[in-house]
N, C-alpha and C positions, 0 to 999 in steps of 0.2 A: 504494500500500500504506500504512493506517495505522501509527503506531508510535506509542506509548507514550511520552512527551516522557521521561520518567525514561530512558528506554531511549535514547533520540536518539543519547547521545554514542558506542555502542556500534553506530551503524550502518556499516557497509561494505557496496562494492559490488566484484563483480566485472563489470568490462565487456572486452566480447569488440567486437571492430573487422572488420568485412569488407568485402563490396562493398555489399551491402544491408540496409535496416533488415526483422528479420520479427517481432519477439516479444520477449516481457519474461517470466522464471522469477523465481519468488521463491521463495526457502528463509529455512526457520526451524529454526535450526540448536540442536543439544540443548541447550546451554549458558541457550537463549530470544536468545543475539541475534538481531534480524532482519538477515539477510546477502541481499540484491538480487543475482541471477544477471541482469545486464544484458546480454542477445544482442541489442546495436545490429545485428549486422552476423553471424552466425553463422548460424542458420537456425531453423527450429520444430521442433519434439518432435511431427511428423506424418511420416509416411509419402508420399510421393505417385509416384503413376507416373510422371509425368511430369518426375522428376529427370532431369538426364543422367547418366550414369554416372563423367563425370570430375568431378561435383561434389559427388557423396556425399559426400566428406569434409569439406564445405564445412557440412555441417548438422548439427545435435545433433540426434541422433535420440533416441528415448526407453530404447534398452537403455543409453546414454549414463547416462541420471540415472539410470536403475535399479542401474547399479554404486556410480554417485555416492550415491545412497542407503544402498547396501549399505560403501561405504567409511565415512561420516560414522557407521554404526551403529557398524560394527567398528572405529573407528581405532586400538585397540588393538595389531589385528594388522598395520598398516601403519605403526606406529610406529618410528621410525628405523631405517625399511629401505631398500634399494635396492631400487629398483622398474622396470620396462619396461612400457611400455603400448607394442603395438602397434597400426595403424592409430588414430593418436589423435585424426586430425582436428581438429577447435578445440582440442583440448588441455582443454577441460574435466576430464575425470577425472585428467587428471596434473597440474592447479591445485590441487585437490581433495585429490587426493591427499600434494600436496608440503607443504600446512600441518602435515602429521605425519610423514610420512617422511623420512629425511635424504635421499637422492639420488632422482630420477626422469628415466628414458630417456625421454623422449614422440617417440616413431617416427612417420612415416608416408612415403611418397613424394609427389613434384612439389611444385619449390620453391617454387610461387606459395601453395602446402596449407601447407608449412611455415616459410614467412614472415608468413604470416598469426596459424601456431601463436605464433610467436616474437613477435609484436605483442601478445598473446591474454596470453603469458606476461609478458612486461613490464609490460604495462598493471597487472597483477597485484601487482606484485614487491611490493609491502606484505602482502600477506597473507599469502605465503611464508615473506616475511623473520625475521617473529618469531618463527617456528616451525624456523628455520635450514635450512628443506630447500632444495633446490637443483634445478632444473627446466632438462633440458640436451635442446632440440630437435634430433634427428638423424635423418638417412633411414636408413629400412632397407627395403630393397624384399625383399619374399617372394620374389620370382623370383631374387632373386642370391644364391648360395651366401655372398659375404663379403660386410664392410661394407666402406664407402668410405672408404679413407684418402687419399685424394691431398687437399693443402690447398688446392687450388684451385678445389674443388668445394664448393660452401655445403651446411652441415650435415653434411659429411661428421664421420668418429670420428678423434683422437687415437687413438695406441698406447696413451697412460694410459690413455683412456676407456674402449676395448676392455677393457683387464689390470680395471679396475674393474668393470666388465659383468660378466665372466664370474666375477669374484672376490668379488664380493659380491652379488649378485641375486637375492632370494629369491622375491620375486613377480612375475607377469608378466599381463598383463591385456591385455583385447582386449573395446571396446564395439560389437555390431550390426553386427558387420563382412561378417558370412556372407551374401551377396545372391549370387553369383557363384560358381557352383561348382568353376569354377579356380583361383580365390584362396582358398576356403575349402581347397582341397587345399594349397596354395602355401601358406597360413599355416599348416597343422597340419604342414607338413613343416619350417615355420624354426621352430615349438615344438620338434619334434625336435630339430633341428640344437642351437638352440642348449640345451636342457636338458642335452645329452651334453654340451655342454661346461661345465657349469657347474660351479662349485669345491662348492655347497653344492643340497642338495635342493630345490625350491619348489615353491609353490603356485600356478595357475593360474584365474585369475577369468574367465569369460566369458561375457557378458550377449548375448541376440537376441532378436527379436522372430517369432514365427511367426505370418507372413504370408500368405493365402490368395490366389492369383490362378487365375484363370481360365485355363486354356490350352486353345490349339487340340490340342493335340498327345492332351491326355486327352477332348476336349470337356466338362471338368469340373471344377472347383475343387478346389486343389490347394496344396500346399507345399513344393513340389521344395526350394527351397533351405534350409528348414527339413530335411527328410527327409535332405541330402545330410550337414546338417552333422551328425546324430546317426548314422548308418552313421561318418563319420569318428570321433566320438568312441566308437564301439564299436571302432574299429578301432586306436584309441590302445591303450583298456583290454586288448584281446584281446593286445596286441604283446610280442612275447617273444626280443628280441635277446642276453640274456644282461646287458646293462649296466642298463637303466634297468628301471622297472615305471613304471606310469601307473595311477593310483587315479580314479576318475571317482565323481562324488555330485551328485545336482542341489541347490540352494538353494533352500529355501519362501522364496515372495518375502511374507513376513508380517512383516519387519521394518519399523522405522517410517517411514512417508516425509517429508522432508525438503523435497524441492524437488517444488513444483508441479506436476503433470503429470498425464496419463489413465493409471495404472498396468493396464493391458488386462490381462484375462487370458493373452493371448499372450506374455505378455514376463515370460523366466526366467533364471534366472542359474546357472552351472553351475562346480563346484570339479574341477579336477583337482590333485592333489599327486603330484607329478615325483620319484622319488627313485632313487639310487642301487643296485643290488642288491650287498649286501656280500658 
């Protein structure tokens, strides 16, 4: 990437460490620095079939930088917030995210996903730093009704940490996570859970990418896991417990883009705001 020698002294990089080298992102961030998104070791902004399923989180997919996009336009509204990103995988969007917010939860399961994140974030820690946010990698599995506090389990939550989740969280996010139609159920059930427990109302960011594959089962090209995750968020908005309401609105992805990438028309970004019924 050229840079403008005036500019030079203004460059930063972010570099991400894994198992393998696949690709280099670059952004250009509004201010005009040039900021290098270095995925030594994270994965590519592609799709392919031939992932395994235990290493999806291992890769930036591109509803990834489409939030990432959408965070850098708005950072207004992520401005000294507590934030949770679930399923964060490389932890990209909660890096992103924490140069403006004051706290970020970056979740996902399997310790070797989030030792990785933890590497991803350190490597970082200057670009957080001066922005004072605070970037605290935790598991939180969908399938488990509670977090993990026992301390002998890595990445488990403090009592503080929990009291601070639930006490200050206004935003919560989740990138391209919907491939899997039982964890798309399993994560719209821990949105539930934990919005009911939440001290203050929030807003929900979720970026996917709709996917067409081939199935035997239709003999026809198709987007089941697209399809599954919109009946879910119809099924959020319809929900009528007496405590919570849930507001659904898609996002025109015509904001500016940032980091590099094939912006498809497939890939959208969806707001829900959680709030209390008084």
């Amino acid at each position: 990437m050229m840079v403008d020698p005036e500019e030079e002294e203004t460059m930063e990089e972010i570099t991400f460490k894994s198992d393998t080298v696949l690709s280099d992102v670059h952004l250009n961030t509004p201010n005009k620095r040039h900021l290098m998104v270095r995925l030594n070791a994270v994965g590519q902004p592609e799709h392919t079939m031939a992932t395994p399923l235990e290493d999806v989180g291992k890769q930036v997919w591109r509803g990834a930088f489409l939030l990432a996009d959408y965070i850098l336009f708005q950072c207004d509204l992520f401005k000294s917030c507590t934030v949770l990103e679930l399923g964060a995988g490389t932890g990209i969007a909660s890096i992103i995210t924490a140069t403006v917010a004051k706290t970020v939860y970056c979740t996902d399961v399997g310790e070797d996903l989030l030792a990785m994140c933890e590497r991803n974030v350190t490597l970082n820690r200057s670009l957080t730093a001066t922005a004072g946010g605070a970037i605290k990698v935790k598991e939180l599995n969908w399938l488990k009704d509670d977090l993990c506090t026992d301390p002998q389990v890595p990445f488990s939550w403090s009592e503080e940490e929990i009291s601070d989740l639930y006490a200050h969280t206004t935003i919560i996010m989740a990138a391209d996570v919907f491939y899997d139609d039982d964890l798309t159920d399993a994560l719209f059930k821990t949105l539930y859970r934990i919005t009911h427990n939440l001290k203050n109302a929030c807003t929900i960011y979720l970026s996917i990418e709709k996917r067409l594959n081939f199935t035997l089962r239709h003999l026809d090209i198709t987007c089941e896991a697209y399809n599954h995750f919109r009946f879910s968020l119809n099924d959020l908005e319809k929900l009528r417990d007496g405590k919570m309401k849930f507001i659904v609105e898609p996002i025109e992805a015509t904001f500016p883009q940032f980091l590099v990438y094939e912006r498809i028309e497939q890939l959208e970004l969806w707001k829900i705001v959680a709030a209390p019924i008084s």
